[in-house]
N, C-alpha and C positions, 0 to 999 in steps of 0.2 A: 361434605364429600363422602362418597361411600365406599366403601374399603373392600376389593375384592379380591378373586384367590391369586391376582399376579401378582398383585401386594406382599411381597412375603419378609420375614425377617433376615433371611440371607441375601436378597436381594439390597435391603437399606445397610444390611452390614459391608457388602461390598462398596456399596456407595458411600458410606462415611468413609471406608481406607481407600477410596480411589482418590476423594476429594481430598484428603491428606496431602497428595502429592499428585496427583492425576496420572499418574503412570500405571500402566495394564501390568506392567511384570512383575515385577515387586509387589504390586497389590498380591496377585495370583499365587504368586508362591507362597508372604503371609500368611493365606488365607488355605494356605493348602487346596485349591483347585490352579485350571488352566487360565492363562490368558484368555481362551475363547471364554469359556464362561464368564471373565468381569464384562468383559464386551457385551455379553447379550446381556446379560444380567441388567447392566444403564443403558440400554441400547434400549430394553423393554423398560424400564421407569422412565428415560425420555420420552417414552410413546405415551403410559400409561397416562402422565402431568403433561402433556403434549408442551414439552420442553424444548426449546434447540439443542440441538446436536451437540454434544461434548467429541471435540477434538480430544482424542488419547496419544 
């Protein structure tokens, strides 16, 4: 698989604290940004691994 620039490290950092709990608000605020950005953030690694939709 080859690793490109949507790959990024805050990207899978958001995704291992969302997968903690799967919640968008609490993730966001840990992480010191918005809810909108967890959203896109596994919204675009859904796409990248052409994954199904995570229900948040």
């Amino acid at each position: 698989m080859q690793i490109d620039e949507e790959l990024t490290l805050k990207k899978l950092e958001i995704f291992l604290s969302f997968m903690a709990t799967t919640a968008t608000c609490p993730r966001a605020s840990e992480l010191e940004t918005s809810s909108v950005s967890v959203h896109r953030a596994i919204h675009s690694l859904e796409e990248r691994f052409a994954l199904p939709a995570v229900q948040a």
